[in-house]
N, C-alpha and C positions, 0 to 999 in steps of 0.2 A: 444597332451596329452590326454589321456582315462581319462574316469569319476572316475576310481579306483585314478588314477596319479594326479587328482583335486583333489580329495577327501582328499589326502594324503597334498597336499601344504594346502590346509586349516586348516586341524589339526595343521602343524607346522606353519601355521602362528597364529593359536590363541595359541601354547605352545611358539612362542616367545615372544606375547606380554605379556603372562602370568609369562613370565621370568622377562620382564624389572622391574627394582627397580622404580616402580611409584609409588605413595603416591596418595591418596585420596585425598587429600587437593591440592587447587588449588598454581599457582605458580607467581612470577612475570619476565615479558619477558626480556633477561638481553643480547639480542641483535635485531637490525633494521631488522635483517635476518629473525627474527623469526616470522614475521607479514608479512599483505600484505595490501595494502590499496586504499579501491574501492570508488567509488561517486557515485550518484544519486539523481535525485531529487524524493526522496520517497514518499513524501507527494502531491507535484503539489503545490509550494506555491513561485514558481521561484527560489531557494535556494538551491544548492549544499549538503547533508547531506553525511555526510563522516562514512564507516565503517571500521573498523580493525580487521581483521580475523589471528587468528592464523594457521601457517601452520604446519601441521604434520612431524613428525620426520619420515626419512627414513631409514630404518635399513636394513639391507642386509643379505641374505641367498641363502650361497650354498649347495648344496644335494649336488653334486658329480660334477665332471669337466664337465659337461655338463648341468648345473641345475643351474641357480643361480636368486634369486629370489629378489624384493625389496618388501619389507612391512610399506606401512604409518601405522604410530601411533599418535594417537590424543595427540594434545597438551596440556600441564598442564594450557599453559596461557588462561586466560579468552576472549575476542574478547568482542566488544563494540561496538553500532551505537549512532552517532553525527544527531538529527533531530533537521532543525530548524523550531522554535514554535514561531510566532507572534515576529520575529526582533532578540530572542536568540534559544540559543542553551541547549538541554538537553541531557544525555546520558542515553541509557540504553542496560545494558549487554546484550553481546549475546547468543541465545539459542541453542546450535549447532544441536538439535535436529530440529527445525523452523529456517530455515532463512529467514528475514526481507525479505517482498517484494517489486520490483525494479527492475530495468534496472540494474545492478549495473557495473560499468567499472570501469577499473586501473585509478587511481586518478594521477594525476601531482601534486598533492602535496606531500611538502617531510615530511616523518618520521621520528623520531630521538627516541634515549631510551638515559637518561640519569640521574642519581643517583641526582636527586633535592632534596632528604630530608636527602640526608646522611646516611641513615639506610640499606643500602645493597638490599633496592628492589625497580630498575628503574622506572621513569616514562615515559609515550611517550607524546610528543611532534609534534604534525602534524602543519607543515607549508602551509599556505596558497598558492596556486599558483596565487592567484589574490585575491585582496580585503582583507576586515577585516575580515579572519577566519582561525587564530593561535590558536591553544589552547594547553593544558596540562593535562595531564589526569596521574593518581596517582591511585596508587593501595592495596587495606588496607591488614589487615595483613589475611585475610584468600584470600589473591588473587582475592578479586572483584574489579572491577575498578570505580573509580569514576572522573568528572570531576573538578578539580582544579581551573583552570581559562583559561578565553580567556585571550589572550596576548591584551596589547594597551586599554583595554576597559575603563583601569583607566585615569581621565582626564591629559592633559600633555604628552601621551605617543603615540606614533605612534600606529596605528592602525593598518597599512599596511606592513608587514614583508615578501610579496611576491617580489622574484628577491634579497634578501636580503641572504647573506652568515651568516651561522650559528653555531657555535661554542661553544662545552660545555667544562669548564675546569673549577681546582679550586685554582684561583689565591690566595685569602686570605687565603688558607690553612684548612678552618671550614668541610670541608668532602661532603659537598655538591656543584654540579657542578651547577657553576654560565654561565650567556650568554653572548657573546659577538656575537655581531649583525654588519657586516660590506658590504659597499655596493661599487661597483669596487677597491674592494682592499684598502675602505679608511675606517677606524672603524667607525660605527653610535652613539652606546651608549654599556653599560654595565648593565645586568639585573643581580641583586643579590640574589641565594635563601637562601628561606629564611628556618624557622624550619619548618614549613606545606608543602613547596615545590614549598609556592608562586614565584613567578619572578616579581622582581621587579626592577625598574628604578630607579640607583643611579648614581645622578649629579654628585659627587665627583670621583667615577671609573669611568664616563663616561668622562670625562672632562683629566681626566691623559691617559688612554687610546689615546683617539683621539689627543693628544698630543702627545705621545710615537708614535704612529702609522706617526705622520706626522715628527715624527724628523727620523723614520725610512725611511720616501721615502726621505728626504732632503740627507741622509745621501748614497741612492742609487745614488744620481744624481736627481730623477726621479720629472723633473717639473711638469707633469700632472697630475701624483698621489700627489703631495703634495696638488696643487689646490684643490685637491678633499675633501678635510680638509678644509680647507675655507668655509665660508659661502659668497652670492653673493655680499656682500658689502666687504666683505675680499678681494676676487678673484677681482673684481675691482681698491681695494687698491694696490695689492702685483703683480700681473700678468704681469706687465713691467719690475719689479724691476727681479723678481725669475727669469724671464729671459736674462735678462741679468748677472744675475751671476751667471748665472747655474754652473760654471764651477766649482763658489767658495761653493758650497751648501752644497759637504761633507764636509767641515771643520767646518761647524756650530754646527752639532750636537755636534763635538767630542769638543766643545769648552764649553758644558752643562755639569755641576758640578753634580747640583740636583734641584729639583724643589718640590713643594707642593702647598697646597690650602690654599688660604687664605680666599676664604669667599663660601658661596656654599647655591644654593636653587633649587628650582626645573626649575628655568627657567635659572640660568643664575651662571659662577661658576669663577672666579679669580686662576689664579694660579699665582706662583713666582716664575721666574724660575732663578737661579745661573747659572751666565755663568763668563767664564773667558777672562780673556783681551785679546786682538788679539795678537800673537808675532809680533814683539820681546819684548813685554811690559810685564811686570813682575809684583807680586803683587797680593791683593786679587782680587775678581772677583767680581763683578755689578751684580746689579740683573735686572730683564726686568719682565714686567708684561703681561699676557697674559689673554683676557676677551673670553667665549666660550658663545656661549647660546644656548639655547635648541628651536627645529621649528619642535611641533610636535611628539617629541621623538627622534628624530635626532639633536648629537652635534655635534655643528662647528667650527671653530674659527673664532672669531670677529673682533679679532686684537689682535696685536702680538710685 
């Protein structure tokens, strides 16, 4: 292509972004797709600091059947750098005009956007690939980002969310997407947000959950993943028995009426679970008690 034929695709790339319906005012990123997320140790202080870069929208242009053009457009979302400073971590927006200096490389850690405050604009969520560094980041109403909280840091809570499956939805219905945290297929705990966007560790969903989830592997058959629900004095107790009646496992669940909590704290939770008689026995149904405790941030069951 001639300098006239350059000359010609720059004008129509700056009359198409001059086209697009952008706003001044920044945005919040309202998918995983829209970021990119690199590491570095910025500072020299042994510490991984995590950046989130938004990536440019590609718009397409054709001149004519034999012309066709792609054009990045800078994104509305804001981008952030995670430096860690003396054991924590601070955030500070990014300048797309200055980028942070660094080695900086594709992170193994995973990202997530997910509606924690209810209010129609995501937060991101970067998971650690190793070690204590989960955090949250939350974004105010002109589109600047700010940090939330690191995950675990509060006492009682796991701290290490690396290898761990991640999962936002919104069980109790309140509009903001809660965590469920589960590790080989077996639930860990339940984090509930809150109205700021905190995540927080509640023993009472966490305890029903990892209950549901084990009456779900009982109910596949599946002895290994039930164990996985056990804590190691559990799996020492029950690991003879399950296996020997594997065969009888699904009929247990469907023999579960209903269950609830009967007492609940931060380490340790009771439930009641309604079960009905074994056939051919007729009649109401028994109840069984089930004790979970919390090791860490992680619920088990104790016994059962």
């Amino acid at each position: 292509m001639n300098a006239c034929g350059m000359s010609l695709v720059a004008m129509l790339a700056a009359a198409v972004v001059a086209s697009l319906p952008l706003s001044a005012a920044a945005d919040c990123p309202r998918s995983a797709d829209e970021l990119s997320l690199l590491a570095a140790d910025s500072n020299g202080d042994g510490e991984l600091d995590l950046l989130v870069r938004p990536k440019p929208t590609l718009v397409p242009l054709t001149l004519d059947d034999d012309m066709a053009f792609v054009f990045p457009v800078p994104s509305r979302v804001s981008g952030f750098v995670l430096t860690s400073r003396d054991g924590s971590y601070a955030l500070t927006q990014l300048d797309p005009s200055a980028p942070p200096s660094g080695d900086w490389v594709e992170s193994a850690s995973g990202l997530f956007v997910a509606d924690l405050k209810g209010n129609g604009c995501p937060s991101v969520i970067l998971q650690a690939a190793s070690g204590a560094r989960t955090f949250s980041v939350g974004y105010d109403d002109a589109g600047n980002p700010y940090l939330i909280q690191q995950l675990g840091s509060t006492p009682g809570e796991s701290g290490d969310f690396s290898g761990a499956t991640l999962v936002f939805r919104d069980p109790n219905l309140d509009g903001r997407l809660d965590l469920e945290v589960s590790r080989s297929g077996a639930v860990d705990a339940i984090y509930l947000a809150q109205g700021d966007g905190v995540l927080k560790l509640d023993p009472a969903a966490s305890a029903l959950a990892v209950w549901s989830s084990f009456g779900a592997a009982m109910a596949a058959n599946d002895v290994e993943l039930s164990l996985r629900h056990l804590t190691r004095s559990g799996v020492g107790l029950y690991e003879g028995t399950m296996r020997e009646l594997q065969a009888e496992l699904s009929l247990l669940p469907a023999r579960t009426v209903d269950f609830g909590v009967v007492d609940a704290d931060d380490q340790a939770v009771q439930l009641a679970i309604i079960v009905d008689p074994p056939p051919p026995t007729s009649g109401p149904g028994f109840i069984h008690y089930a004790a979970l405790s919390n090791d860490k941030g992680q619920w088990r069951i104790e016994s059962f």
